[in-house]
N, CA and C atoms as an extended XYZ file, in Angstrom:
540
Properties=species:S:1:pos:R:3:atomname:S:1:resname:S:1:resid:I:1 pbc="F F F"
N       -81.565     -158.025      -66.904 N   UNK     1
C       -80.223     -157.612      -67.276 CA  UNK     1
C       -79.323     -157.704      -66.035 C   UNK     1
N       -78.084     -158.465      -66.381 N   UNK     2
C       -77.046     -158.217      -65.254 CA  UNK     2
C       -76.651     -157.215      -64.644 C   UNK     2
N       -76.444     -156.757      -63.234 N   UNK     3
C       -75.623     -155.842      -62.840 CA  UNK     3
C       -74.126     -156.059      -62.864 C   UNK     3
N       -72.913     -155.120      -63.354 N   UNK     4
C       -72.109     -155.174      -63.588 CA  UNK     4
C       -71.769     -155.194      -61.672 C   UNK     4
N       -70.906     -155.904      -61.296 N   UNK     5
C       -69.806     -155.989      -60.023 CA  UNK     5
C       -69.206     -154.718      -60.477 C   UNK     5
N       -69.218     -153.835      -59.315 N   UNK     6
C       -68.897     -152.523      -59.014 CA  UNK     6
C       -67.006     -153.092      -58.621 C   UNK     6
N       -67.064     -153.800      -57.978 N   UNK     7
C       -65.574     -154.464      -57.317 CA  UNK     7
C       -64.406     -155.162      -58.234 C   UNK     7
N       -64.920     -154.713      -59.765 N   UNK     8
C       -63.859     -155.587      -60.287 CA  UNK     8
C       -62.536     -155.020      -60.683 C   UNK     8
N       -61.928     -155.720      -60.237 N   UNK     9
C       -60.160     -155.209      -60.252 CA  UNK     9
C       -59.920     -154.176      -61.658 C   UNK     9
N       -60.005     -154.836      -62.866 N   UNK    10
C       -59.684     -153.908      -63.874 CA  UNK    10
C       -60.859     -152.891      -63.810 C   UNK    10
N       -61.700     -152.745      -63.436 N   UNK    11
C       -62.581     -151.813      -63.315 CA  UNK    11
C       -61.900     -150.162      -62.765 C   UNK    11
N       -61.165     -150.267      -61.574 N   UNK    12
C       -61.193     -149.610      -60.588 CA  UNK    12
C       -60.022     -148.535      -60.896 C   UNK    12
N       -60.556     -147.360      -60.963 N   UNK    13
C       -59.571     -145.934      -61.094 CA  UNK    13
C       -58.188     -146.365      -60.476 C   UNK    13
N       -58.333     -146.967      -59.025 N   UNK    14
C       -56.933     -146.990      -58.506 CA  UNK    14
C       -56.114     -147.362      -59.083 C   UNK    14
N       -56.727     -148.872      -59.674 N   UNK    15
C       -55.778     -150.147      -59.902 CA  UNK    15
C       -55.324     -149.633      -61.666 C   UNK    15
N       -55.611     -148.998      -62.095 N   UNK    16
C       -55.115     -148.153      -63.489 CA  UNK    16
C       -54.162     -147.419      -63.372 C   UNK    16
N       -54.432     -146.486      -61.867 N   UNK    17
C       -53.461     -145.226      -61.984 CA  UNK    17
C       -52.121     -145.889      -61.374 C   UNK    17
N       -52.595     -147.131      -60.705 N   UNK    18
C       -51.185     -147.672      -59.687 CA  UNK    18
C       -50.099     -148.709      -60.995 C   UNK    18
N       -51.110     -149.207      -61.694 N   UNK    19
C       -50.589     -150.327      -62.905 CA  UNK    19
C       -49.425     -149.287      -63.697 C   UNK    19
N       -50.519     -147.863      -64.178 N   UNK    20
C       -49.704     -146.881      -64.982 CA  UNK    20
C       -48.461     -146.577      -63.962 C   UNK    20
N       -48.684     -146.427      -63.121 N   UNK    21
C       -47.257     -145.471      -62.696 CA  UNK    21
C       -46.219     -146.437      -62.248 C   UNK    21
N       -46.582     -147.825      -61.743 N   UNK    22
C       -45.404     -148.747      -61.776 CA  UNK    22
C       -44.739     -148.480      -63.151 C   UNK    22
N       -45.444     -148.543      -64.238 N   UNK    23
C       -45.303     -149.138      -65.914 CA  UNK    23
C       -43.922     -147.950      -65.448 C   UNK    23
N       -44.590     -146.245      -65.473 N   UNK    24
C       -43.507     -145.561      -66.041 CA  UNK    24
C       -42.275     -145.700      -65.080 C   UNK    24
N       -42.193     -145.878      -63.815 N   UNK    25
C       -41.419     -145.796      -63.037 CA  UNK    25
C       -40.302     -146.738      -63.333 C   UNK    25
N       -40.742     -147.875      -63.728 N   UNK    26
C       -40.125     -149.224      -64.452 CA  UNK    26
C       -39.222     -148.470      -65.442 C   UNK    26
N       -39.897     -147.772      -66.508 N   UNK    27
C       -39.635     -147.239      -67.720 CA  UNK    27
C       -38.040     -146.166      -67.660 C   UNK    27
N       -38.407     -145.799      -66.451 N   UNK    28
C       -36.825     -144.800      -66.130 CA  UNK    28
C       -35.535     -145.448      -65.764 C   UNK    28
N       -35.504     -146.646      -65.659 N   UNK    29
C       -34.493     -147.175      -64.903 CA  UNK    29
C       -33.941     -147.565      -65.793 C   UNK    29
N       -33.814     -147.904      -67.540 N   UNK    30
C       -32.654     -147.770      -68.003 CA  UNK    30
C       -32.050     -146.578      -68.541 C   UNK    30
N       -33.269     -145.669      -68.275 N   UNK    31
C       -32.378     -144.048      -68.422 CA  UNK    31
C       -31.365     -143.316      -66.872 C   UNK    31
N       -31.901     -144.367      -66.120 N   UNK    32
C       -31.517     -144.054      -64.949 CA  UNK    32
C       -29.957     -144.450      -64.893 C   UNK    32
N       -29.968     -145.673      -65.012 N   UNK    33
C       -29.067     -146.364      -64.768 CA  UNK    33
C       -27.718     -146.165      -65.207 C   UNK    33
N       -27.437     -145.123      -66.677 N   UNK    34
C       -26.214     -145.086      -66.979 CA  UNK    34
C       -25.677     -143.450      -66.159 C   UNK    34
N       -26.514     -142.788      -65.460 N   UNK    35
C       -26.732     -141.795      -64.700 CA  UNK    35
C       -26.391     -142.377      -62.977 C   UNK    35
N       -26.519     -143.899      -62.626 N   UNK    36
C       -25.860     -144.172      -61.512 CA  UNK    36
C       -26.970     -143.780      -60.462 C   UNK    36
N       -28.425     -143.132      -60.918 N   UNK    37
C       -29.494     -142.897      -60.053 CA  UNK    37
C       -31.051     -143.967      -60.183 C   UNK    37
N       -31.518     -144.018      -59.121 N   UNK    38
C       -32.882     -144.606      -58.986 CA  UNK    38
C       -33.780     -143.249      -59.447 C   UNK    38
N       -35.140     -144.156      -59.134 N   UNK    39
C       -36.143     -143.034      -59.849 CA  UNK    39
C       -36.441     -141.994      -58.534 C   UNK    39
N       -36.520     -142.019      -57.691 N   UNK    40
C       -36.485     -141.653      -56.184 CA  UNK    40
C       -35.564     -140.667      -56.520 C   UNK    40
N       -34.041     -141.063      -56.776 N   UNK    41
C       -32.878     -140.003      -57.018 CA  UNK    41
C       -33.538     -139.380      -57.748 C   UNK    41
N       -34.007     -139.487      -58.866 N   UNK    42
C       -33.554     -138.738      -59.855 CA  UNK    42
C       -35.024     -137.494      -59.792 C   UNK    42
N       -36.049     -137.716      -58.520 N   UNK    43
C       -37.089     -137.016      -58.430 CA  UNK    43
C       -36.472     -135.972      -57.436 C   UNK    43
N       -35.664     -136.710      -56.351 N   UNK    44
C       -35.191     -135.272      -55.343 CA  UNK    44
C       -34.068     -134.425      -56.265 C   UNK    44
N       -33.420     -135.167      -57.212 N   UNK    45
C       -32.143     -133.980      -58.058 CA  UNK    45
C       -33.484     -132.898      -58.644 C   UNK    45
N       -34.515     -133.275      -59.673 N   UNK    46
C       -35.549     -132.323      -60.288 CA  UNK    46
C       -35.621     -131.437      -59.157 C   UNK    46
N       -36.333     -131.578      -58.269 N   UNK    47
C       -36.227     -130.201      -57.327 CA  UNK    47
C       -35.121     -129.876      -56.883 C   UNK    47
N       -34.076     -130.249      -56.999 N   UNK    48
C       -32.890     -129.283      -56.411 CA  UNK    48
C       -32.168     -128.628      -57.960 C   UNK    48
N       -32.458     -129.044      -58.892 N   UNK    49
C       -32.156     -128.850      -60.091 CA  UNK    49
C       -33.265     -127.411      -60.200 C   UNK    49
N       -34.215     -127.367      -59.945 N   UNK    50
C       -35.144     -126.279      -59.914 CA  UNK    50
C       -34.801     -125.254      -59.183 C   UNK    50
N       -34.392     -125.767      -57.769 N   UNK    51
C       -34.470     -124.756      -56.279 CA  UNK    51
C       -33.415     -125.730      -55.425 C   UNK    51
N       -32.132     -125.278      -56.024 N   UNK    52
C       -31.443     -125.573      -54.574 CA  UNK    52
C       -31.161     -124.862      -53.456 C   UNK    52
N       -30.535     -125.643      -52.510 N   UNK    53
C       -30.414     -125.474      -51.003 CA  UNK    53
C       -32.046     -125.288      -50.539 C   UNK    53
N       -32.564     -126.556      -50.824 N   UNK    54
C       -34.383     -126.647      -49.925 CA  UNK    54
C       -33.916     -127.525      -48.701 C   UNK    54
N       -35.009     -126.767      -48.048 N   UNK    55
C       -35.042     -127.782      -46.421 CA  UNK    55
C       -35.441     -128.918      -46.332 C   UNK    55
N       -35.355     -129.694      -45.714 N   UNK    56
C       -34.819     -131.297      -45.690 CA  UNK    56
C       -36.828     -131.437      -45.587 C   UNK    56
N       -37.216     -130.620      -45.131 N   UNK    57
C       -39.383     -131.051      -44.309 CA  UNK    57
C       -39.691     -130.131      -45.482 C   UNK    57
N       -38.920     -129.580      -46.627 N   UNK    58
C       -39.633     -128.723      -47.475 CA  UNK    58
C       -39.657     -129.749      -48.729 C   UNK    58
N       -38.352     -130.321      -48.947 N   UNK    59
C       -38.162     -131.598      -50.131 CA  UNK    59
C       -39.065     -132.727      -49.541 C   UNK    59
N       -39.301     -133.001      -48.553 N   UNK    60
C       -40.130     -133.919      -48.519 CA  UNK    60
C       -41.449     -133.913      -48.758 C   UNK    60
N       -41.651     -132.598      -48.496 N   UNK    61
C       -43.744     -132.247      -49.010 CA  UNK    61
C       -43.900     -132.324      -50.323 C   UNK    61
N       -42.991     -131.596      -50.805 N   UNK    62
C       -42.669     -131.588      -51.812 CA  UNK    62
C       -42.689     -133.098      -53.216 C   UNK    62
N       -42.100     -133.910      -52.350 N   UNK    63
C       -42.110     -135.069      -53.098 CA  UNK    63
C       -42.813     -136.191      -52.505 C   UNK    63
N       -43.718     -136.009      -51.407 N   UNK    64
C       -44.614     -136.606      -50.430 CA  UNK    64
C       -43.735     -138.330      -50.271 C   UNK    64
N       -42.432     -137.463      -49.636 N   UNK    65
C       -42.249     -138.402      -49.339 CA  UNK    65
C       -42.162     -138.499      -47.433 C   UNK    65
N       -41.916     -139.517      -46.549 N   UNK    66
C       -41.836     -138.977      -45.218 CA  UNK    66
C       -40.335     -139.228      -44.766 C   UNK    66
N       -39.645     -138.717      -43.685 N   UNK    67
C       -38.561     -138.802      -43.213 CA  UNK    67
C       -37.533     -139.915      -43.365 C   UNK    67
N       -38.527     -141.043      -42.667 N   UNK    68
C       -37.944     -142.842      -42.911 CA  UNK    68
C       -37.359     -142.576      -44.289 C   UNK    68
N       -38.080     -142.434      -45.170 N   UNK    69
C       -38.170     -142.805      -46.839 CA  UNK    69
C       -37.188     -141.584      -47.013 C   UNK    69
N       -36.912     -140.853      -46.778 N   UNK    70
C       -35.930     -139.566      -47.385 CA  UNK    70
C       -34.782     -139.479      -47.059 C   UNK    70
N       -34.769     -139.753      -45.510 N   UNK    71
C       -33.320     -139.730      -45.013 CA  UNK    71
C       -32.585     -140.824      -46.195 C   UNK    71
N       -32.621     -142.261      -45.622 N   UNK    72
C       -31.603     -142.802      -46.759 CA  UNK    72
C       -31.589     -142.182      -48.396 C   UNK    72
N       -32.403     -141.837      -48.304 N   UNK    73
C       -32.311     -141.456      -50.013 CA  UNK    73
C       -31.459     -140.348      -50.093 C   UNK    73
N       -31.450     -139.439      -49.087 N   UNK    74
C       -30.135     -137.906      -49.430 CA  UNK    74
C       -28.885     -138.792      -48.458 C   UNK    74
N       -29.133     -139.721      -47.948 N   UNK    75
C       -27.751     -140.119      -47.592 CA  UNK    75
C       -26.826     -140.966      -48.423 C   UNK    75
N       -27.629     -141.794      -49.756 N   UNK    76
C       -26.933     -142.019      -51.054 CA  UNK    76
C       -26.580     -141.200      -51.859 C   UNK    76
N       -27.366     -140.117      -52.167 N   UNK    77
C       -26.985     -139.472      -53.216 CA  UNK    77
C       -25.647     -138.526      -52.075 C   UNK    77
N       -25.555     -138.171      -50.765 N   UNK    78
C       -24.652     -137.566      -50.728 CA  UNK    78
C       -22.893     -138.694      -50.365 C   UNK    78
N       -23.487     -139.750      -50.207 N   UNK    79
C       -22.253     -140.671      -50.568 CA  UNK    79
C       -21.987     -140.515      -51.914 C   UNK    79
N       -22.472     -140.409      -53.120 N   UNK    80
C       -21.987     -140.475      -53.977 CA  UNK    80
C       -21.672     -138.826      -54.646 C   UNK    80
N       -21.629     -138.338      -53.611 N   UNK    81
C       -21.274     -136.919      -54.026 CA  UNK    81
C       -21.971     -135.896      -55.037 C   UNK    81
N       -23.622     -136.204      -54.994 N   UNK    82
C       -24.271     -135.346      -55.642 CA  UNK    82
C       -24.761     -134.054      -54.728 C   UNK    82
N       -25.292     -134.246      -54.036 N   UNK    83
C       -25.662     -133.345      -52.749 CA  UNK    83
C       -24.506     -133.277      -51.457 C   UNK    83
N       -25.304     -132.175      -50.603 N   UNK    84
C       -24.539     -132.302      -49.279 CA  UNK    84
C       -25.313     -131.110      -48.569 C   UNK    84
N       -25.336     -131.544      -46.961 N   UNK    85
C       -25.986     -131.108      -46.337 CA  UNK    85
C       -25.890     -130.076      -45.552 C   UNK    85
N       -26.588     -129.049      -45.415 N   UNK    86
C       -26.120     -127.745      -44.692 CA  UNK    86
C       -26.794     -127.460      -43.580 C   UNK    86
N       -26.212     -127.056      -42.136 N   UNK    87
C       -27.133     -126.341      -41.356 CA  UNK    87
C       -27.623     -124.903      -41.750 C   UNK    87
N       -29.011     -124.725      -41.307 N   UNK    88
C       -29.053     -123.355      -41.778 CA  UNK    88
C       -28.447     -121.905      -41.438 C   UNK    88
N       -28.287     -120.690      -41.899 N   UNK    89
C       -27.489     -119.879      -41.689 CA  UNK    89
C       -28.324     -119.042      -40.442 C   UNK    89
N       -29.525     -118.802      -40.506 N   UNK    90
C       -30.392     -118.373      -39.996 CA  UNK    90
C       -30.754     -119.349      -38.395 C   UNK    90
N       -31.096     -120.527      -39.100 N   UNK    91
C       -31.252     -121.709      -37.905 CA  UNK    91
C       -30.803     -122.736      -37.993 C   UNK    91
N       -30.300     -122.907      -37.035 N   UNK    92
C       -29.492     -124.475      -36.474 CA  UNK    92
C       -30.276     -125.517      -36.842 C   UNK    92
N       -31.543     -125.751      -36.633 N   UNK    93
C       -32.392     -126.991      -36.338 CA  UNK    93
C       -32.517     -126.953      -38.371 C   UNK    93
N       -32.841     -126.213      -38.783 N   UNK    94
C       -33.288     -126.480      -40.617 CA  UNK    94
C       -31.643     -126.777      -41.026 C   UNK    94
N       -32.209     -127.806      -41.578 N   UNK    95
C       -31.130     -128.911      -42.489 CA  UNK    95
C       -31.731     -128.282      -44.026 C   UNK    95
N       -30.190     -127.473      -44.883 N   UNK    96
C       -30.619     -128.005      -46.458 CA  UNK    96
C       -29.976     -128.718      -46.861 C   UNK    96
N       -30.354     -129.032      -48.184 N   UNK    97
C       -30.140     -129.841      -48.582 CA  UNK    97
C       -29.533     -129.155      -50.286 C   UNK    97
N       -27.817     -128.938      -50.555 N   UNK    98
C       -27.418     -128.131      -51.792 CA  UNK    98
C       -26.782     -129.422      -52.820 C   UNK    98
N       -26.908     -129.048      -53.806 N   UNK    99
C       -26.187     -129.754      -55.158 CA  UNK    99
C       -24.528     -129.451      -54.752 C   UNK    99
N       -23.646     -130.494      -55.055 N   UNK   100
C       -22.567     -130.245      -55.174 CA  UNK   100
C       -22.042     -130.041      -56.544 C   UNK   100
N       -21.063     -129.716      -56.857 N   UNK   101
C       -20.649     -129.396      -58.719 CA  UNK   101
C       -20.713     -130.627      -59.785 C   UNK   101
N       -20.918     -131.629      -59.060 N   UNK   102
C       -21.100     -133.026      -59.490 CA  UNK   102
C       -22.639     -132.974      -59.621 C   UNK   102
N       -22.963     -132.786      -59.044 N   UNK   103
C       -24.778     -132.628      -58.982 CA  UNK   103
C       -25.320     -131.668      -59.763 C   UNK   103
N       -25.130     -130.609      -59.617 N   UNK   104
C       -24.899     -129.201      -60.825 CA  UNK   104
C       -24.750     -130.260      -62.446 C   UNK   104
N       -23.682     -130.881      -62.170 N   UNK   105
C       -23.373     -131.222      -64.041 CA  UNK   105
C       -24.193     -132.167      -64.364 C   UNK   105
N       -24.554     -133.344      -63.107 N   UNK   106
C       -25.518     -134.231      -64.122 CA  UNK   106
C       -26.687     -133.588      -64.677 C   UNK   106
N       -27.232     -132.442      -64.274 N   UNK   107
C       -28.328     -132.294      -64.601 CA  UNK   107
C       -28.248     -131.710      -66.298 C   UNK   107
N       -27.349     -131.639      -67.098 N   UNK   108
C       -26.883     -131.968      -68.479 CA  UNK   108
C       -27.062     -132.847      -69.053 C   UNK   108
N       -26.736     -134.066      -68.292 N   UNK   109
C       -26.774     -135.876      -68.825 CA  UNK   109
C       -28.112     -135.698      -68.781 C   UNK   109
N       -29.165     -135.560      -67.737 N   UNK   110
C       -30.336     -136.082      -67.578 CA  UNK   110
C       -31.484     -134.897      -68.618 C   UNK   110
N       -30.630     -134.134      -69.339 N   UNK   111
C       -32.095     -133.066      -69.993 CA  UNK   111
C       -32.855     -133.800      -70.832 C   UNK   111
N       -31.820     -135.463      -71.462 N   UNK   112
C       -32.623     -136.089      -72.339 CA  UNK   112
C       -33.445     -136.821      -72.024 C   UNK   112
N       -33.275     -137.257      -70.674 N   UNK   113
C       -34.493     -138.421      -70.125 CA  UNK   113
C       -36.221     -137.702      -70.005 C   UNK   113
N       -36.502     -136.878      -70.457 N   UNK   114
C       -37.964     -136.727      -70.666 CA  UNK   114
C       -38.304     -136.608      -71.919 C   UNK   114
N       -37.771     -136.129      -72.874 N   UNK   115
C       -37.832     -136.670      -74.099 CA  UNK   115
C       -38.049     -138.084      -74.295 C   UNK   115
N       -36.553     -138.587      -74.253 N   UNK   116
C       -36.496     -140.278      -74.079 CA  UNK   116
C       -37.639     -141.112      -73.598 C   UNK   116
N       -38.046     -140.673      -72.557 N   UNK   117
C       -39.222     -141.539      -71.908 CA  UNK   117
C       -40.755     -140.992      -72.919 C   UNK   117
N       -40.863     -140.175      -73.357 N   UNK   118
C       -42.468     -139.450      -73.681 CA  UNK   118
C       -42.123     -140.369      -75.064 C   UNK   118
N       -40.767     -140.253      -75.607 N   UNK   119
C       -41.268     -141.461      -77.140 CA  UNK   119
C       -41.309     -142.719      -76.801 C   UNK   119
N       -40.387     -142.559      -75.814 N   UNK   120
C       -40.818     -144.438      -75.886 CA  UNK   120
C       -42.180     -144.529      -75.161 C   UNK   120
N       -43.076     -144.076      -74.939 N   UNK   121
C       -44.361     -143.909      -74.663 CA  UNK   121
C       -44.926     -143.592      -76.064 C   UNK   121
N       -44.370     -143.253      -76.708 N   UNK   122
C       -44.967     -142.867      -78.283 CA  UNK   122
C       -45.549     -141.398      -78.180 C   UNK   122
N       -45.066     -140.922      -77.367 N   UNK   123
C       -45.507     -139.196      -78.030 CA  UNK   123
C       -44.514     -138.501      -79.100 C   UNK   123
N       -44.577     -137.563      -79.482 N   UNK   124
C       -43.327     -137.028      -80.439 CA  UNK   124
C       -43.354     -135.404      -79.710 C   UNK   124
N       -42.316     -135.437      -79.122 N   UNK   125
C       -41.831     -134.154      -78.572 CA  UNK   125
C       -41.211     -133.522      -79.446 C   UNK   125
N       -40.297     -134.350      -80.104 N   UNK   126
C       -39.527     -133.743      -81.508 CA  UNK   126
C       -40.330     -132.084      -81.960 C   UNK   126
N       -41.004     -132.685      -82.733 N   UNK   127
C       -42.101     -131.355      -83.179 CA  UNK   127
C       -42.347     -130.026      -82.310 C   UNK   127
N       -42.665     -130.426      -80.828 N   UNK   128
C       -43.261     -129.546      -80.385 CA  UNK   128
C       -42.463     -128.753      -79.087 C   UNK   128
N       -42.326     -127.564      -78.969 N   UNK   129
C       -41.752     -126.910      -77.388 CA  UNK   129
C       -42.664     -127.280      -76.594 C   UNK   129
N       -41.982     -126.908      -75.234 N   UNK   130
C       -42.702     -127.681      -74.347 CA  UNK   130
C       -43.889     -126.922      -73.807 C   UNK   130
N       -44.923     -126.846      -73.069 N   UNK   131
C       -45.881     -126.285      -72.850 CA  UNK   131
C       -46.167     -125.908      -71.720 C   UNK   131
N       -46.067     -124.603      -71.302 N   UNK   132
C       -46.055     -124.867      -69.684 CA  UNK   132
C       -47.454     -125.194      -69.075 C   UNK   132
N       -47.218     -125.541      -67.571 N   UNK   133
C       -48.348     -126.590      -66.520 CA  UNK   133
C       -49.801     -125.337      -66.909 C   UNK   133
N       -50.666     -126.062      -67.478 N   UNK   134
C       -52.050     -125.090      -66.613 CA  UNK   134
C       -52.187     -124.130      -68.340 C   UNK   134
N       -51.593     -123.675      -69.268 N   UNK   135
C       -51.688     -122.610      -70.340 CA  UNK   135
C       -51.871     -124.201      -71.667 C   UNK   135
N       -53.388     -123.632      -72.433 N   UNK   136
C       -53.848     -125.035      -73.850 CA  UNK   136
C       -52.311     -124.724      -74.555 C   UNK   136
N       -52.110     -125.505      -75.341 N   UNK   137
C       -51.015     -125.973      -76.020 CA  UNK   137
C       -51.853     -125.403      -77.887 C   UNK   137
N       -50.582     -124.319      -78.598 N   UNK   138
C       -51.128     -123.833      -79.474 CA  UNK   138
C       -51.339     -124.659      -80.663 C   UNK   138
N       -52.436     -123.815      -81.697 N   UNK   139
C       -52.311     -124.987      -82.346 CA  UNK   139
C       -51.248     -125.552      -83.448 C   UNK   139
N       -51.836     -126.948      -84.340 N   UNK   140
C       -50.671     -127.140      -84.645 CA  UNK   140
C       -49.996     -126.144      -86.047 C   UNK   140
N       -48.667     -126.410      -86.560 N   UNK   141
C       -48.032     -126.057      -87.104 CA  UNK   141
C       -48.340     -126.738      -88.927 C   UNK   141
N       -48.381     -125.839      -89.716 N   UNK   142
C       -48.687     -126.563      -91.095 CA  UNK   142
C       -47.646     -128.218      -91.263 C   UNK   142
N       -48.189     -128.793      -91.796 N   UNK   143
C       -46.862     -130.106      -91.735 CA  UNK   143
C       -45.646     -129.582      -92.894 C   UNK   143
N       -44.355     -129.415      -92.069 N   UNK   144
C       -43.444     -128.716      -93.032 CA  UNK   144
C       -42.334     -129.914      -94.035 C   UNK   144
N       -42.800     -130.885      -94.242 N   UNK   145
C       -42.601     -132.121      -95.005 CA  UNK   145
C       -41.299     -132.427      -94.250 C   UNK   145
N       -40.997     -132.354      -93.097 N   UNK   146
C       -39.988     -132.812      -92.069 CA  UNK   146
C       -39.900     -134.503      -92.208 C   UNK   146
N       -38.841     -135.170      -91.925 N   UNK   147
C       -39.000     -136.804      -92.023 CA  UNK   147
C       -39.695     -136.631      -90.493 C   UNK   147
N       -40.446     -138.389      -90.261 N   UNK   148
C       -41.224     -138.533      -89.265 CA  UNK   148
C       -40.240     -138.217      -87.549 C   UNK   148
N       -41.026     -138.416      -86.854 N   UNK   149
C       -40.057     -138.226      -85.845 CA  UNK   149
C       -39.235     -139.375      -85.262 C   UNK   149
N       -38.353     -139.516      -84.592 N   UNK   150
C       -37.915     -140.629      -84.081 CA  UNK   150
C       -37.893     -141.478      -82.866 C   UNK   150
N       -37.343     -142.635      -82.997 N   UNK   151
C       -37.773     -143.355      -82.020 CA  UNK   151
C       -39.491     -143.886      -82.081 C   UNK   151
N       -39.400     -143.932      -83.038 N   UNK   152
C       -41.559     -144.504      -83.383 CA  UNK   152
C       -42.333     -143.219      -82.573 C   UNK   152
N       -41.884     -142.675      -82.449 N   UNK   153
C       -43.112     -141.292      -81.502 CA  UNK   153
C       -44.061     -141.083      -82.521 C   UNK   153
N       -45.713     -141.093      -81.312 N   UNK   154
C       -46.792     -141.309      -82.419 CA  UNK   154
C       -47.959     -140.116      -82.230 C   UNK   154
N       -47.474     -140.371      -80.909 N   UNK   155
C       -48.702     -139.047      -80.460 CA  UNK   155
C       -47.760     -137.568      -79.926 C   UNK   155
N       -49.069     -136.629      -79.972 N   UNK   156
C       -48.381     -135.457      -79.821 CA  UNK   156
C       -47.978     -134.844      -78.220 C   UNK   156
N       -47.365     -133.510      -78.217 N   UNK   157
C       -47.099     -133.463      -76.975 CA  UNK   157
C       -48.070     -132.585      -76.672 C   UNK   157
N       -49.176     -132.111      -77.294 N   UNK   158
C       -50.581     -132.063      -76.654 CA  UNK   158
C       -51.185     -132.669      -75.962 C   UNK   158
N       -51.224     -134.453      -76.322 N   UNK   159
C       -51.966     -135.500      -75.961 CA  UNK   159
C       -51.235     -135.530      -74.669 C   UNK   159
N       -49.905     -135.560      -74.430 N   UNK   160
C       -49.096     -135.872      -72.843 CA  UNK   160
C       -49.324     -134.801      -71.845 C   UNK   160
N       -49.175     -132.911      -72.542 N   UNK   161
C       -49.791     -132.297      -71.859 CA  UNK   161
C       -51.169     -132.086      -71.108 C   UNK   161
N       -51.980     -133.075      -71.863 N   UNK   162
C       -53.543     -132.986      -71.747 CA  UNK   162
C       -53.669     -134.194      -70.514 C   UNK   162
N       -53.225     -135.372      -70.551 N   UNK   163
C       -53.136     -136.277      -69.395 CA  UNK   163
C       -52.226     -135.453      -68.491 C   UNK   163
N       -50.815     -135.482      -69.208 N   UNK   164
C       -50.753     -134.585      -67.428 CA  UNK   164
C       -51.695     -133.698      -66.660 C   UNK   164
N       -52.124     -132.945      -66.978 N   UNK   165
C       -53.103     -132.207      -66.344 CA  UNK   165
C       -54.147     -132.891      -66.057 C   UNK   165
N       -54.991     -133.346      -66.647 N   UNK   166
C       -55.844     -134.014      -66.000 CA  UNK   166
C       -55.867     -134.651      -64.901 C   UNK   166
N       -54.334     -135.238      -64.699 N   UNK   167
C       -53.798     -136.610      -63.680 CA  UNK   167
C       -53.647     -135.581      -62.366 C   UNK   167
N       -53.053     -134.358      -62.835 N   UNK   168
C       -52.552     -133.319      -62.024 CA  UNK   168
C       -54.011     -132.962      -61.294 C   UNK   168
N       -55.120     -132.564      -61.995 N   UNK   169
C       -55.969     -131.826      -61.560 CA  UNK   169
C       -57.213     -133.130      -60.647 C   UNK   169
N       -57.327     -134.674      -60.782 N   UNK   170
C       -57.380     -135.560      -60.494 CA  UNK   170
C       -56.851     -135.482      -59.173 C   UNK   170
N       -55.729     -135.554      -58.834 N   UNK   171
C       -54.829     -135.635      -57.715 CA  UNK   171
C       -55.196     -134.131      -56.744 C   UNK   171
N       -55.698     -133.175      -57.426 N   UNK   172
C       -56.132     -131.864      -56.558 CA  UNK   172
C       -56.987     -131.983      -56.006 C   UNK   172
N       -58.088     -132.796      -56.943 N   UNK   173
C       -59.475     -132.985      -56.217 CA  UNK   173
C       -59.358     -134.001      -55.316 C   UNK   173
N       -59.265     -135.013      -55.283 N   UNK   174
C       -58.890     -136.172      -54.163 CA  UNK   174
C       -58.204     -135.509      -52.926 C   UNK   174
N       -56.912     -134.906      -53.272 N   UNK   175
C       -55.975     -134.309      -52.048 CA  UNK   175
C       -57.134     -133.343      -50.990 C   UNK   175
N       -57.953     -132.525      -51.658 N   UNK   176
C       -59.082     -131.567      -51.621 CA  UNK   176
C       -60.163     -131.448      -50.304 C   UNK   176
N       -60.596     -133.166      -51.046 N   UNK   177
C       -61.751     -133.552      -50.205 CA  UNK   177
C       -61.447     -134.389      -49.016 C   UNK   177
N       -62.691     -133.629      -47.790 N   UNK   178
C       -61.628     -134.164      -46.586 CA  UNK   178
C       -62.475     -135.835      -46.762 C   UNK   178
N       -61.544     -136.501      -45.759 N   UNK   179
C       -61.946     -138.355      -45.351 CA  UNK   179
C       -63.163     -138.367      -44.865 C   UNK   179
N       -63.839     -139.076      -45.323 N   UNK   180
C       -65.012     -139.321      -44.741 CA  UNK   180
C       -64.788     -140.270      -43.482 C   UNK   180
């Protein structure tokens, strides 16, 4: 009997998780686009949309991104007047980083882009509230002869909660274990 090649490209955890996350990253940019943000933008607005005025070495752990890669990125969004930058009150040397009232409002435009993206992935959020990180998702609801959901959404938002986590808890263990 043959041994299967351990080395083959579609084989390999990486080359799945790297294929998938180009796919979705791809996937945001025409939700992005009438919003005037990249996917990059639109990951540092989520945390300032969460927690504004964060420190410039706190948004970056945060979004693992490093300095090179961050600086230009808060220096577009604050040309275009979403952010702007503060010394700290406490200390000189900590840079935050606050939403301006322009930045404050998009985050209105953008409540639909995770919806938007999970159907066109074919989940149906429609149906379901959202579930928070880490707590099973209850079960389901009798079918209340509702028309189907829209946008072709096929799977549930169990099934998206259940990969997220996994992907999440995936990424814990790897981060975890030290380099050999």
């Amino acid at each position: 009997m043959a041994v299967r090649d351990p080395l083959q490209l579609d084989d390999q955890l990486c080359f799945a998780l790297y294929s998938a996350s180009r796919a979705v990253i791809r996937s945001y940019a025409p939700l992005l686009e009438p919003l005037g943000l990249t996917y990059p933008q639109y990951l540092v607005l989520l945390v300032l949309w969460q927690r504004d005025g964060v420190a410039v070495h706190q948004l970056g752990e945060r979004l693992a991104l490093d300095s090179g890669t961050l600086t230009p990125l808060l220096k577009r969004l604050e040309q275009q007047g979403l952010v702007e930058r503060r010394r700290g009150e406490d200390d000189e040397r900590v840079v935050r980083i606050h939403l301006t009232p322009a930045g404050r409002a998009l985050r209105g435009k953008a409540r639909r882009i995770p919806m938007e993206l999970a159907c066109r992935a074919g989940y149906d959020l429609a149906s379901e509230r959202s579930i928070p990180r880490g707590r099973p998702p209850a079960p389901p609801a009798e079918p209340s002869g509702s028309p189907p959901p829209s946008l072709g959404c096929r799977r549930s938002l169990r099934d998206l909660v259940r990969l997220r986590d996994e992907l999440t808890a995936l990424a814990r263990r790897l981060s975890a274990r030290p380099e050999r």
